[in-house]
C-alpha positions in Angstrom: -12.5 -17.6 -25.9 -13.4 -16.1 -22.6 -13.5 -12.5 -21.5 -13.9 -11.8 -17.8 -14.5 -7.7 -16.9 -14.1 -7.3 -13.1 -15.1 -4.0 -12.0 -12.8 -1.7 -9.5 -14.0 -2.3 -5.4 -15.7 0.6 -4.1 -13.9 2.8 -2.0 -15.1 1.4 1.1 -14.3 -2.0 -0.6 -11.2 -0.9 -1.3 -10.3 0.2 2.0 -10.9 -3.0 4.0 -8.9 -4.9 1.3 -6.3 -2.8 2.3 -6.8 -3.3 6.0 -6.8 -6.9 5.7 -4.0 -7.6 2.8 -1.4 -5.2 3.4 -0.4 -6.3 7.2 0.0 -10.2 5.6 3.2 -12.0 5.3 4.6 -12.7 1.9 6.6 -15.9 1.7 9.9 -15.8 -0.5 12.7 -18.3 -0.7 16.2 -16.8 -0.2 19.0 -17.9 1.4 18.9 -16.8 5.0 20.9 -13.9 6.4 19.2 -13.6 9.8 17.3 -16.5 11.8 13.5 -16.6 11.1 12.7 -15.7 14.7 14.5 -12.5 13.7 12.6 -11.7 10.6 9.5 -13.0 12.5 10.4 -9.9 15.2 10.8 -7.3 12.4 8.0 -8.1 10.1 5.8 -8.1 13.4 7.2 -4.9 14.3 6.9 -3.5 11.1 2.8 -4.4 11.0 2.4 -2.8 14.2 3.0 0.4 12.6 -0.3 2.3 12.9 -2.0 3.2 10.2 -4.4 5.9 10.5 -7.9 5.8 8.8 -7.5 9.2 7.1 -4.1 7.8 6.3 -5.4 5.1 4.6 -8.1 6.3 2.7 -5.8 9.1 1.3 -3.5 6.1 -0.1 -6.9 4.5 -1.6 -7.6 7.6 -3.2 -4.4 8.8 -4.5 -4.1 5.3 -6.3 -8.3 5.4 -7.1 -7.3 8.7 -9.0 -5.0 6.8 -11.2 -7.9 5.4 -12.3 -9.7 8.4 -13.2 -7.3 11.2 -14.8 -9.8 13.3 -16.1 -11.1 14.0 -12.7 -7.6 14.1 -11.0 -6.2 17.7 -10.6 -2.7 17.0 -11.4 -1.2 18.2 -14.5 0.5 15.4 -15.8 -2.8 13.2 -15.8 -2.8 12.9 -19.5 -0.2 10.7 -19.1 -2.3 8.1 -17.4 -2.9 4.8 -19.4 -3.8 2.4 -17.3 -4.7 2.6 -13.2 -3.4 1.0 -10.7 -4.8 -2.0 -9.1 -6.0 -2.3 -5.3 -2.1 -3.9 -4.9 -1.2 -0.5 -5.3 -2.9 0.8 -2.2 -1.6 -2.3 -0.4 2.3 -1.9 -0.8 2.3 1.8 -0.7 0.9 0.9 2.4 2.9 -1.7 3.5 6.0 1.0 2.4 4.3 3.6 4.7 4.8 1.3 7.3 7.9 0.3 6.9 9.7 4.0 6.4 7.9 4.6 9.8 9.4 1.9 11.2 13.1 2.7 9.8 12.9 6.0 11.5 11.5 4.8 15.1 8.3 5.7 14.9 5.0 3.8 16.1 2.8 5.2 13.6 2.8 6.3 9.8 2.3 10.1 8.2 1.4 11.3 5.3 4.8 11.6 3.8 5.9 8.0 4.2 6.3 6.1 1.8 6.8 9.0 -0.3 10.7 9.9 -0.5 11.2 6.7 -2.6 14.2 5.9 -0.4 
């Protein structure tokens, strides 16, 4: 048997993983609706969305406090099991962006991403 522990990043760590994952492109097969050169326009629109700093290190540490309930403020901690991973942080991220970009904005704020639709 083998057991492999790997540690949570760092804020900081976390952070640029988030800068650098979160804007790439995920590949999925489907069957196509639009052309590619008009999916390549959106999803290029979509990661122009600005993502503040202060934006994005509240996202790291909403999802670090998942992590740590005891030390979270919220009152339904205790029903934390398990926290969430750095992916977390990435596609809340990545839906920031893209609520932003539904309603014609250049840039994210703190409520995107939020609404859950």
């Amino acid at each position: 048997m083998l057991k492999l522990t790997v540690n949570y990043p760092d804020r900081d760590e976390e952070c640029e993983i988030v800068k650098r994952i979160a804007v790439q492109e995920l590949v999925e097969t489907t069957k196509p609706v639009l052309s590619a050169e008009t999916i390549a326009g959106l999803r290029a629109a979509v990661q122009s969305v600005y993502v503040d700093e202060r934006i994005q290190r509240y996202v790291v540490d909403l999802v670090r406090a998942t992590r740590s309930p005891i030390a979270a403020t919220d009152s339904h901690a205790h029903h934390l099991r398990l926290g969430a991973s750095p992916r977390a942080a990435i596609f809340l991220t990545r839906a920031a962006r893209f609520q932003a970009f539904l309603e014609g904005r250049s840039y994210v704020l703190p409520d995107d991403g939020s609404s859950g639709g």
